[in-house]
C-alpha positions in Angstrom: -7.1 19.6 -9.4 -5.8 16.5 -8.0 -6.2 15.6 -4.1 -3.6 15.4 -1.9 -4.3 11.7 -0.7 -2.7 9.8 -3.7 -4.5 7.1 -5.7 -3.5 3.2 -6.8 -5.5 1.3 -9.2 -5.0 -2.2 -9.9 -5.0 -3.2 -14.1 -6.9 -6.0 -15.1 -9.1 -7.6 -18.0 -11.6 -4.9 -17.9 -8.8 -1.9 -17.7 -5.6 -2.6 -19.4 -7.5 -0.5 -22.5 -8.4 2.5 -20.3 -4.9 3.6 -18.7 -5.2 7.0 -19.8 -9.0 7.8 -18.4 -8.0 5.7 -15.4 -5.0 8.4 -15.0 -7.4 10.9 -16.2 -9.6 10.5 -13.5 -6.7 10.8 -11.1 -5.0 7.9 -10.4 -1.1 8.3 -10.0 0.3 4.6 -9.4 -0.8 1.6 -11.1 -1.0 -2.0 -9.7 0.4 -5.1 -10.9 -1.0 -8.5 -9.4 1.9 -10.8 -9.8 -0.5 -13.6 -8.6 -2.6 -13.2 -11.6 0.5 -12.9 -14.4 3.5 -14.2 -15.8 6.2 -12.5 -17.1 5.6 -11.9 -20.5 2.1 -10.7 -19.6 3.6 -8.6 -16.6 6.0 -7.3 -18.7 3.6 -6.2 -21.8 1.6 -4.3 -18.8 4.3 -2.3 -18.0 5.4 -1.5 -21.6 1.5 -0.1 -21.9 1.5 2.1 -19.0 4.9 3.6 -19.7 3.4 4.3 -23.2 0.0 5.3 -22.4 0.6 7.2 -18.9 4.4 8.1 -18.6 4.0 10.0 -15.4 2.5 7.0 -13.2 4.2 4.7 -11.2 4.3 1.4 -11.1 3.9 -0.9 -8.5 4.3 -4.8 -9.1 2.8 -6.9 -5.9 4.5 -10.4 -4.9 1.9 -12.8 -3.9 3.2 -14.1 -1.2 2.8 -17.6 0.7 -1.1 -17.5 -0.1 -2.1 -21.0 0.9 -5.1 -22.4 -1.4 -7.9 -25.0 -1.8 -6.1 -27.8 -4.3 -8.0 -29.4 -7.0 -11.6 -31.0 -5.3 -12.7 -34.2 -6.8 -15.9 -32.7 -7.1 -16.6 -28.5 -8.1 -18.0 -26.9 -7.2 -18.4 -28.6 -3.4 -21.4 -27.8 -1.9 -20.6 -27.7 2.2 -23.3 -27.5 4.2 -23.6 -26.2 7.8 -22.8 -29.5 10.0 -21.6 -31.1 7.9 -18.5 -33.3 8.2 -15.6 -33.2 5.8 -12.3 -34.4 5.9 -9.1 -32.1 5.3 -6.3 -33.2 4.1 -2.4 -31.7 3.0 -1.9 -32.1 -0.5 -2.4 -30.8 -3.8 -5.5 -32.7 -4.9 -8.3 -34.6 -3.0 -10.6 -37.8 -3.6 -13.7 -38.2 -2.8 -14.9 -37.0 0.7 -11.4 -34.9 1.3 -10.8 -31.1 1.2 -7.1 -31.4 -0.2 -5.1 -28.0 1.2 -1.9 -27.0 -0.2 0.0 -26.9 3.0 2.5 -29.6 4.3 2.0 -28.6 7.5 -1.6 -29.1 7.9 -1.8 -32.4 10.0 1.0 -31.1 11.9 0.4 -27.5 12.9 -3.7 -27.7 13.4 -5.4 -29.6 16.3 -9.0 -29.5 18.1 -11.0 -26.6 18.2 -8.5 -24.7 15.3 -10.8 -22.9 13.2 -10.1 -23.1 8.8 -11.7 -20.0 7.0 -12.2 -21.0 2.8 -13.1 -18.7 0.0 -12.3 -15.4 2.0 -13.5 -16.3 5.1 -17.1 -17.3 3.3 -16.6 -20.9 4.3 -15.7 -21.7 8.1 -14.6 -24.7 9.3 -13.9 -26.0 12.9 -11.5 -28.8 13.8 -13.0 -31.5 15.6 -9.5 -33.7 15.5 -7.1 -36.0 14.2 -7.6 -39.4 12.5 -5.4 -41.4 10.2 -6.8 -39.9 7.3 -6.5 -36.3 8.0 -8.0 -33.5 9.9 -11.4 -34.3 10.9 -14.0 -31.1 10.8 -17.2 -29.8 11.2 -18.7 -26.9 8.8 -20.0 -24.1 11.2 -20.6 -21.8 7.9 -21.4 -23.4 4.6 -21.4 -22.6 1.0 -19.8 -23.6 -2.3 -16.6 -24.6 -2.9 -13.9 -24.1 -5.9 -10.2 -25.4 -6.4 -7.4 -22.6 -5.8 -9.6 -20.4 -3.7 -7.8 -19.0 -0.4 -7.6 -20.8 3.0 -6.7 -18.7 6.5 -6.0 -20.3 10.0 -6.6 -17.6 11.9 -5.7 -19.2 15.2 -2.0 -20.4 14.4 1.0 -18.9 12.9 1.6 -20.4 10.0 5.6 -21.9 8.8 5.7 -20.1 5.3 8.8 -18.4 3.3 8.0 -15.0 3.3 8.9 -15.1 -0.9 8.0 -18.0 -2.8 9.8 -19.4 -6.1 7.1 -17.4 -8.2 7.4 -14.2 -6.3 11.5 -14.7 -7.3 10.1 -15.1 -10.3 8.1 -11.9 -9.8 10.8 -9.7 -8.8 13.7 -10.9 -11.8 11.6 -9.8 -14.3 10.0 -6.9 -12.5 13.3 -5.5 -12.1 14.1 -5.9 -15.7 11.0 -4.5 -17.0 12.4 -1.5 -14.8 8.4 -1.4 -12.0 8.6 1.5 -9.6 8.0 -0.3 -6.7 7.6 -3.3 -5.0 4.2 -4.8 -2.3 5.4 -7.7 -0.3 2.3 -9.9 0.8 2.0 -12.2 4.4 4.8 -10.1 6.2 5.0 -11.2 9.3 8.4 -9.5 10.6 10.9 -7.2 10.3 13.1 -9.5 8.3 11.0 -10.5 5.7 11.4 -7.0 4.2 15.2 -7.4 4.9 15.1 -10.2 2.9 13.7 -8.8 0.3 15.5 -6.0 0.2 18.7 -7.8 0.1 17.2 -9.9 -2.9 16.4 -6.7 -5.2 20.1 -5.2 -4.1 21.5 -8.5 -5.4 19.3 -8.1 -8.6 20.6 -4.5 -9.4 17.9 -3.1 -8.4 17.1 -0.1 -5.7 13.3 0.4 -5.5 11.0 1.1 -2.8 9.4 -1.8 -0.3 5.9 -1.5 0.9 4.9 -4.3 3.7 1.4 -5.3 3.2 -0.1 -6.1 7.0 -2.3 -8.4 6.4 -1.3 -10.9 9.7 -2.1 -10.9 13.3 2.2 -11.7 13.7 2.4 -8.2 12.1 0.8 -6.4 14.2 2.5 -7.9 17.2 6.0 -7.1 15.1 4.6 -3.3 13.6 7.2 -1.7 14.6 9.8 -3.2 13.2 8.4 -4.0 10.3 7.7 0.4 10.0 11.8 0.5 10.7 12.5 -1.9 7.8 9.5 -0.8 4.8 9.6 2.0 2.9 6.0 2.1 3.5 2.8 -0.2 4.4 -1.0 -1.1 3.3 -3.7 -1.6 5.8 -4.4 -4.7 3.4 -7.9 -5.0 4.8 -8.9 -8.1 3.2 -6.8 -11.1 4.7 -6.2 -9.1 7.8 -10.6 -9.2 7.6 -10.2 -12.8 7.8 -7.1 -13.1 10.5 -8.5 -10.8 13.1 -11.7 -10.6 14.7 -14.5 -8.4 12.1 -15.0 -5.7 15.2 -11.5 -5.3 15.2 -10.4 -4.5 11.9 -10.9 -0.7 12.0 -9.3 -0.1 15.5 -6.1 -1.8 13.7 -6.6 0.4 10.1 -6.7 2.8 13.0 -3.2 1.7 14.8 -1.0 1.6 11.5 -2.0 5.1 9.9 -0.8 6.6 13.6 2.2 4.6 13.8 2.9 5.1 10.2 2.6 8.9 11.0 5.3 8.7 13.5 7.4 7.2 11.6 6.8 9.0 8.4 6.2 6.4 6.3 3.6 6.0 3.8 0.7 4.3 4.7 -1.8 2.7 1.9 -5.3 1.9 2.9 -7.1 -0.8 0.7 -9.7 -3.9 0.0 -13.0 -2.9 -0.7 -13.1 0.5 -0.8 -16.0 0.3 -3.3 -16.8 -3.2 -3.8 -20.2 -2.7 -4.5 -19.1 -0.4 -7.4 -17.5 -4.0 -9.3 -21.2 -4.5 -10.1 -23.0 -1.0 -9.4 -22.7 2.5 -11.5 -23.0 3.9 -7.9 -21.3 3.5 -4.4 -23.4 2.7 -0.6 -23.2 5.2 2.1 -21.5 2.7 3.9 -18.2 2.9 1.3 -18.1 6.8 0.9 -18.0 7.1 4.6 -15.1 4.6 5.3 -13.4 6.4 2.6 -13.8 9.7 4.1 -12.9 8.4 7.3 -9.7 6.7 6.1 -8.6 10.3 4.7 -9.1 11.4 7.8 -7.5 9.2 9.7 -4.6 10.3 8.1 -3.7 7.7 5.1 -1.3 8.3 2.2 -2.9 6.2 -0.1 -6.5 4.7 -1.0 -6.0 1.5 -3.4 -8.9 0.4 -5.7 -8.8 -3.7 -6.3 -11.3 -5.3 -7.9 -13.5 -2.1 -8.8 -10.5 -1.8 -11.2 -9.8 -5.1 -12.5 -12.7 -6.8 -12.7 -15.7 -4.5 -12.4 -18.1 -3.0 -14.3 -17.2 0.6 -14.4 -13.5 1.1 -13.8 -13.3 4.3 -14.3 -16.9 5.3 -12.6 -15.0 4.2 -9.7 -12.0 6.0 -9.5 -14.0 9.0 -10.4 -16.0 8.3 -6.9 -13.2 7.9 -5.2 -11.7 10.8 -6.1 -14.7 13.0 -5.6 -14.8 11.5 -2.6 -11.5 12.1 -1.3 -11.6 15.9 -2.5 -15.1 16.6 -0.3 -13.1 15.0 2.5 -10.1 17.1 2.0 -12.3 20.4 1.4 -14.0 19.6 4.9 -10.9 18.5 6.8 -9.3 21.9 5.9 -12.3 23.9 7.7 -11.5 22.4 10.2 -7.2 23.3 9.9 -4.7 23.3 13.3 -0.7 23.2 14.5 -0.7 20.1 15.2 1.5 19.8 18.2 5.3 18.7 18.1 5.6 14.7 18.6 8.3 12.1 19.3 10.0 10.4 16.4 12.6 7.8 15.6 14.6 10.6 13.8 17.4 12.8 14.8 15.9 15.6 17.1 17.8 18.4 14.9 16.3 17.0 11.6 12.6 16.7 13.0 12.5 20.1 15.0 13.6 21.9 11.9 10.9 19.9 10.0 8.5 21.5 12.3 10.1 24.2 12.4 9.3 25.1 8.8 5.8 23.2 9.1 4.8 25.5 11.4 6.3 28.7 9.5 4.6 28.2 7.1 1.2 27.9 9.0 1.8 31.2 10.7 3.0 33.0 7.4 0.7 32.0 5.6 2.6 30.1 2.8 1.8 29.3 -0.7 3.9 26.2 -0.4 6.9 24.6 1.0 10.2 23.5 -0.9 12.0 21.1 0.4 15.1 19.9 -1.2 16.2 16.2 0.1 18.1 13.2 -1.1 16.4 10.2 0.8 13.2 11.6 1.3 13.2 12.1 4.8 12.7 15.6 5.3 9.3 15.9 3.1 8.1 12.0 5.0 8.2 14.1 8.3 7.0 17.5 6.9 3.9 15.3 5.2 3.0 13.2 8.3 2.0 16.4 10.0 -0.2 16.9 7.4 0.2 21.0 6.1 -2.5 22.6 4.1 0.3 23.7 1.7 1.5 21.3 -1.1 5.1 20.3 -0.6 7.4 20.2 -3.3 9.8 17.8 -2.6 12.8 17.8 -5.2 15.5 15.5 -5.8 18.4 13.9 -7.6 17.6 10.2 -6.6 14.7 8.3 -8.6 13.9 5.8 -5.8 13.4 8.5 -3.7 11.2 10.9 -6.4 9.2 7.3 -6.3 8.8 6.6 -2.8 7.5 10.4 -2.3 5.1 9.8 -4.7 3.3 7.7 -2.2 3.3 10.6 0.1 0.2 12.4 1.1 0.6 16.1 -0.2 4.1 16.2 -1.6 4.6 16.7 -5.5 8.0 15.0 -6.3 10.4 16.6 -8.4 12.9 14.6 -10.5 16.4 16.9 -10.6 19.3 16.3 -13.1 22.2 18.0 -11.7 23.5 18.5 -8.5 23.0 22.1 -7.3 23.9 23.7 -3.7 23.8 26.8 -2.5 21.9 29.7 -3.6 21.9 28.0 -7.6 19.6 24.7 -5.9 17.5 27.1 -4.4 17.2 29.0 -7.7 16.7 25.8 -9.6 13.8 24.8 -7.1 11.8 28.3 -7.4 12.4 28.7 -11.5 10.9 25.4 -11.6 7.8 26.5 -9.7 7.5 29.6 -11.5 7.9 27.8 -14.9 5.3 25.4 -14.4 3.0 27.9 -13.1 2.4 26.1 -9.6 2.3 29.5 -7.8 3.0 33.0 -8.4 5.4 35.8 -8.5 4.8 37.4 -5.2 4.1 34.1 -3.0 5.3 33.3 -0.1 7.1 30.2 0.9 9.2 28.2 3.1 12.4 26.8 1.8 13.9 23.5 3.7 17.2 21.4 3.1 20.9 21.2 4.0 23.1 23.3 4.1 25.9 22.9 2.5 24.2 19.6 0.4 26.9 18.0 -0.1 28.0 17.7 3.6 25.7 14.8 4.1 24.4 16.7 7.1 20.7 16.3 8.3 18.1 18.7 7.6 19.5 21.8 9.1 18.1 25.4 7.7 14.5 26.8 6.8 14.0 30.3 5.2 11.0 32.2 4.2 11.2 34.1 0.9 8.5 35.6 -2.0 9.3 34.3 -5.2 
């Protein structure tokens, strides 16, 4: 049996042949890297997971305004600590320069402004300005390749939020018909407005996770969690942005504001790093895993264990495992958790609880919830139930953006049934595919009448 926290792997090299174990061992939504593809390669992806695992989703991520190391006159560059070196804004250096792809390098950075390279490996501290460039010292050393990833943590930077490749990204991404959509660098509420309006213009209507991955979105979180579909605690720029000590008080943060605003929240970067090289995870890993599920997340996303690593599918099976022996403990432990404040109508969430909470003191088998945008299962999920939710619905981008959701098994619906003959329709489908038994009870949650466009309005209890 599946757990209820949900599971994305990222294809690469070393897994685009093992789709089905990867789904086999229980992962549900498969990454794309737009930075690593192009489109005929992104689009032969696709093709192979609709083919090989027709029941996952998809989820293509746009790079972003990543800003990189251009092409050294000398690789790799061996920096060492003290040393002084010479940074420069353009695409390739000479001899004794650090070119960075950034025309507002000499401008924006000044004494004291700290440069992280290579991940944060490399660290560089401004010392000033000359005619020449950017004159530094190295405070951490190591070596140095062209393309690899440069941060200034200390200044916001002047980027688009979508570049011409991410455009790129999202016409043929569309086309090839991905499931969803992770937006790198967001800084603001707007940036996922933007590209919202961009994928409307395209024909398309798929959901929008923000990655948070800068200190500007944390100052702007919550309007970012007004605008996204849904967000990821993307662990490894935000490592290099915010201080080290800091980085789980803010995973922290965005699961608990993501829980009051019913979103989904995805929590990834290293889950089981050690795993790209290893047969077997550290301590250290299963216990941030475990804590993540219990912090509340929606999501744990597997990166390089995936794409590049040694044992692919070792690791999702840890992860899994993992997750499950969290799960099993977290429910010992099972309580009402107590009525909060939301963003949504105050109708819609106090029948939410209302059937959350029915169903605790019934003892329910399960809850059906019948919705058309999603929202009622979002806030039903975010107080975490021990009983699955099965959330079923005519609308494909919303069957897709519950799939992100922490206990709620989407159902896809054809027609458009109200009344008694939807509520009939949801409990022969439970019946038929065996997901509980004659005899059960369990809470039914919706509008009624359906097509009055009314909030969530009326719960019931019945024994199928």
């Amino acid at each position: 049996m599946l757990p209820k926290t949900k599971i994305i792997a990222t294809l690469g090299p070393v897994s685009f042949d093992k789709i089905p174990d990867l789904e086999k061992e229980g992962v549900s939504i498969f990454r794309i890297n737009g930075a690593h593809v192009n489109p005929e390669k992104g689009r032969e992806i696709v093709g192979q997971i609709r083919s090989q695992a027709p029941s996952a989703k998809i989820m293509l991520d746009l790079a972003g305004p990543k800003i990189r190391v251009g092409k050294l006159w000398k690789e790799p560059l061996c920096l060492s600590p003290g040393a002084r070196v010479r940074l420069v804004g353009k695409k390739e250096g000479c001899e004794g320069e650090i070119p960075i792809v950034y025309d507002h390098l000499e401008e924006e950075l000044g004494s004291h402004h700290r440069v992280f390279l290579a991940d944060g490996s490399i660290q560089i501290e401004i010392l000033g300005k000359s005619e020449k460039g950017l004159e530094g010292k190295v405070i951490y050393g190591g070596y140095l390749l062209s393309r690899k990833g440069v941060n200034f943590p200390d200044i916001p930077t002047h980027l688009p939020c979508l570049t011409e490749k991410d455009k790129e990204d999202l016409e043929w991404g569309i086309q090839a018909g991905v499931d969803m959509f992770s937006l790198s660098f967001v800084r603001q509420g707007e940036d996922v407005k933007e590209l919202k309006k961009r994928i409307q213009d395209l024909g398309g209507k798929v959901p929008v996770i923000a990655k948070l991955e800068k200190p500007q979105a944390l100052e702007n979180l919550s309007q970012i969690m007004a605008e996204a579909d849904g967000v990821m605690v993307a662990r490894g720029d935000l490592g290099i942005e915010v201080a080290y000590q800091e980085i789980g008080i803010h995973q922290r943060r965005i699961i608990q504001e993501a829980l009051i605003h019913a979103k989904p929240v995805i929590t990834a970067t290293q889950l089981l790093l050690s795993m790209v090289e290893h047969p077997f995870p550290t301590r250290a890993e299963v216990t941030d895993i475990t804590h993540a599920v219990w912090e509340g997340t929606d999501c744990l996303m597997v990166s390089d264990e995936t794409a590049g690593g040694k044992y692919p599918k070792e690791a999702v099976r840890v992860l899994r495992e993992v997750i499950q022996a969290a799960e099993k403990e977290e429910a010992k432990h099972h309580h009402l958790i107590p009525f909060r404040k939301t963003s949504f109508p105050i109708l819609q969430h106090s029948v939410c609880y209302g059937a959350y909470s029915l169903a605790e003191r019934v003892g329910a088998k399960g809850i059906l919830a019948s919705t058309e945008h999603g929202s009622t299962p979002r806030i039903l999920a975010s107080y975490r139930p021990k009983q699955p939710i099965y959330a079923f619905t005519n609308s494909i981008s919303t069957h897709t953006l519950l799939s992100l959701c922490r206990g709620v098994h989407p159902v896809l619906l054809e027609g458009r049934n109200h009344g008694r003959a939807q509520k009939d329709e949801m409990v022969q489908y439970i019946l038929q595919k065996g997901l509980l038994q004659k005899g059960d009870p369990v809470v039914l949650i919706g509008t009624s009448p359906f097509e009055s466009g009314e909030k969530t309005n009326w719960m019931e209890v019945i024994f199928l």
